[in-house]
C-alpha positions in Angstrom: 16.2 33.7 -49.9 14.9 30.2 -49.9 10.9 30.4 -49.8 8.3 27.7 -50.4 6.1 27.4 -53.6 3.0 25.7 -51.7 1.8 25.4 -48.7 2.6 22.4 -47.1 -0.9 20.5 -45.9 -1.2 19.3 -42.5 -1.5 15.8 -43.7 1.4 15.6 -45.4 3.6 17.6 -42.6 2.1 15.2 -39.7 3.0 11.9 -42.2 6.6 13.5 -41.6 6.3 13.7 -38.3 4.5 10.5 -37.1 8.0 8.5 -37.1 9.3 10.9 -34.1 6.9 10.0 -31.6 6.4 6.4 -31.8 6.4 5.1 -28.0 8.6 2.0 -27.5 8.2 -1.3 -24.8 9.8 -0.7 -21.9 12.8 -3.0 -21.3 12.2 -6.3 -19.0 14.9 -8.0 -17.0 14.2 -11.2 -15.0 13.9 -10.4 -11.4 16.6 -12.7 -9.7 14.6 -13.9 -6.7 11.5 -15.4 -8.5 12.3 -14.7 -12.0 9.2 -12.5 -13.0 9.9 -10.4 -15.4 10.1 -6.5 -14.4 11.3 -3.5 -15.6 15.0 -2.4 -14.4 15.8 -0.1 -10.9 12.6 -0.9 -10.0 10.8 -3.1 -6.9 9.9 -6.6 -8.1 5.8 -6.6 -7.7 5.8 -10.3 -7.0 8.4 -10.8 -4.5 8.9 -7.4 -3.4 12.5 -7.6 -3.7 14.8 -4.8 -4.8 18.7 -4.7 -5.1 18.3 -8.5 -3.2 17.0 -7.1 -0.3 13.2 -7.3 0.7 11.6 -4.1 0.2 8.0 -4.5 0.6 6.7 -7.4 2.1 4.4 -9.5 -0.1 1.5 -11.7 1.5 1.7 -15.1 -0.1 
């Protein structure tokens, strides 16, 4: 049966671990009514267009 000499410290087992839970960027597509960038499935917040239909109406 397999058993460990040392300990392991938690320094040393959280340096493992750090590369697991690194966050990424959310993706960006252009919206294609006023070419903000947004993220994807999601209502434009400048135009207030979704799917090319207006969604929520935007003052200008």
């Amino acid at each position: 049966m397999a058993v460990p000499k040392r300990r392991v410290s938690k320094a040393r087992r959280d340096k493992r671990r750090s590369n697991v839970w690194k966050m990424e960027a959310p993706a960006l597509v252009k919206c294609p009514q006023c070419g903000e960038y947004k993220r994807a499935h999601r209502v434009c917040s400048a135009c207030g267009y979704y799917n090319g239909k207006l969604v929520v109406k935007k003052d200008a």
